[in-house]
C-alpha positions in Angstrom: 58.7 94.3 50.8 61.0 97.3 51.6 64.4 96.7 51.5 65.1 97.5 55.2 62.6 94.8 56.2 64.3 92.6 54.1 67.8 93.0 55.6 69.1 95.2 58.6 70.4 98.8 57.7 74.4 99.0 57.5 74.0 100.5 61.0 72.3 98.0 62.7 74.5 95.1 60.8 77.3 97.6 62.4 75.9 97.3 66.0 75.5 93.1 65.3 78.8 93.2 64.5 80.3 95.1 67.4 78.3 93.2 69.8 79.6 90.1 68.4 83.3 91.0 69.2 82.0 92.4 72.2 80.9 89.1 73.4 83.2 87.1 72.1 86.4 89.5 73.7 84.5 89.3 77.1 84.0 84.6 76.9 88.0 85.3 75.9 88.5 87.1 79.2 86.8 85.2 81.2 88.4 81.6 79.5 91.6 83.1 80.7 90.7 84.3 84.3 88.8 81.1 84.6 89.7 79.8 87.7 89.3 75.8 86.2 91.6 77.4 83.1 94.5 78.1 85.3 93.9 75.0 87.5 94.4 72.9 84.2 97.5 75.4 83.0 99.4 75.0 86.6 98.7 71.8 86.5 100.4 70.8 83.0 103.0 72.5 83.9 103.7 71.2 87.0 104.2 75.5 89.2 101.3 75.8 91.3 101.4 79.3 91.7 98.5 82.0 91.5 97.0 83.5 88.7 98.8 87.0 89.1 102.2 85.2 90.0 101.7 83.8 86.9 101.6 87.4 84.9 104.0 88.5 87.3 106.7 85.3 86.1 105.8 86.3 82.6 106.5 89.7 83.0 109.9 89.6 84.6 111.3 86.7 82.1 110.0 89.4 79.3 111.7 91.7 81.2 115.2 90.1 80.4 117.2 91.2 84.0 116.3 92.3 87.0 113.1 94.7 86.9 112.5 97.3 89.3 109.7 96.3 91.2 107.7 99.7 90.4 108.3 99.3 86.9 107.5 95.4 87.3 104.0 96.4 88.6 103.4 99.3 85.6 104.3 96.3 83.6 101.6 93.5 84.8 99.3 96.4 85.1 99.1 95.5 89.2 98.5 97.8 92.3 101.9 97.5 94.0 100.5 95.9 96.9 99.4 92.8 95.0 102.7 92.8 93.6 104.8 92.9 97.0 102.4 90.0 98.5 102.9 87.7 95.3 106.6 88.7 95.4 107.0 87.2 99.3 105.4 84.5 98.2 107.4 83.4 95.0 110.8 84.6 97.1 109.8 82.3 99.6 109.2 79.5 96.6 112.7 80.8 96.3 111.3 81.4 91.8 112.5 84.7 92.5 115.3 87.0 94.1 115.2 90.7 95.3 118.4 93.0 95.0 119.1 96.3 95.7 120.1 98.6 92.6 123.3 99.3 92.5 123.3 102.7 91.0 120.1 103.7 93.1 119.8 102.3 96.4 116.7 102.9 97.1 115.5 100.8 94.0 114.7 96.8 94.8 115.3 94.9 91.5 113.3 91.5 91.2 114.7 88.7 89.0 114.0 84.7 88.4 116.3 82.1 89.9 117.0 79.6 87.9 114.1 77.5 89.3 111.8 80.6 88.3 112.8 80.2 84.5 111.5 76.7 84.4 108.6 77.0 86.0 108.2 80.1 83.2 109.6 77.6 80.8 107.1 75.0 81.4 103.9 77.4 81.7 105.2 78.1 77.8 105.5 74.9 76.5 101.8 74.1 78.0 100.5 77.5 76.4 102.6 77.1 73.3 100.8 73.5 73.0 97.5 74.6 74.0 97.4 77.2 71.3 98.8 74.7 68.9 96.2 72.3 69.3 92.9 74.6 69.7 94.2 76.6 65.9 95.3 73.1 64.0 93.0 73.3 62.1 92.9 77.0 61.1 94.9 77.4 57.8 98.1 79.7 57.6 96.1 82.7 56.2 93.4 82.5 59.2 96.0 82.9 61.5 97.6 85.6 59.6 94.6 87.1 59.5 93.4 86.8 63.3 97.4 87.7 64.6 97.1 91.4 62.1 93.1 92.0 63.3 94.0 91.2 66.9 96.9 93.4 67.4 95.1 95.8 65.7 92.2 95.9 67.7 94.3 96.1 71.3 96.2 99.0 69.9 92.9 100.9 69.1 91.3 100.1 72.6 94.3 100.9 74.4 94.1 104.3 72.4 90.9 105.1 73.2 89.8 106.1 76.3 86.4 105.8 78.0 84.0 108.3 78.0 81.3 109.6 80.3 78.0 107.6 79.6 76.5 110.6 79.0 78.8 112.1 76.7 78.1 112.5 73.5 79.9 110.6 70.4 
């Protein structure tokens, strides 16, 4: 037999191979926008809020102080209108304050109240678990491994931008 009957050419192994993060990336995203997924995640935690108030809690304890609510959508990656609804809504739930800047006036700032920081606090420990139990039993080296390959691989997407179908390359 030839050898490429016997085995696919480095280029078709290549394809295989992208496919295979392919699919696995898109079961990732989908396991995390999984409406059942965040069900179970508010749930542990006890802060039944939505899925993007959820990025949006993240985002402003990241965020350290009060984020501007322009820079707090550029953050979550958000159109501003999603933002502002979420934001009435977790005001109201009183996990969040608005404040005008005080160097810039026309600047709202957005910040957690202390009640805000648990419910971010407790959506942490539940991840933080989570994680802990589905990689038990991956050795040190695995996660190493995964943790350098991963970053690696969001940086080079986030890089590259998409191209016309048509284009070539």
């Amino acid at each position: 037999m030839p050898p490429s009957a016997e085995s696919p050419t480095p280029s078709s192994e290549r394809h295989e191979s992208r496919h295979h993060v392919q699919t696995a990336l898109e079961r990732l995203i989908r396991l995390q926008q999984s409406r059942r997924v965040h069900g179970e995640l508010t749930s542990a935690s006890r802060a039944q809020v939505s899925q993007p108030a959820v990025v949006l809690l993240t985002r402003l304890q990241a965020g350290g102080g009060g984020l501007a609510i322009g820079d707090l959508a550029k953050l979550a990656r958000m159109d501003m209108s999603l933002v502002s609804r979420e934001l009435r809504k977790l005001e109201a739930d009183e996990l969040v304050t608005r404040t005008t800047d005080t160097r810039d006036g026309r600047i709202t700032r957005v910040g957690l109240t202390p009640k805000g920081r648990g419910v971010v606090r407790r959506l942490r420990r539940v991840r933080d678990r989570h994680f802990e139990e589905a990689l038990s039993g991956w050795t040190d080296d695995d996660l190493a491994t995964l943790g350098t390959l991963m970053g690696r691989f969001v940086d080079d997407l986030s890089a590259v931008r998409y191209r016309e179908a048509d284009e070539p390359g």
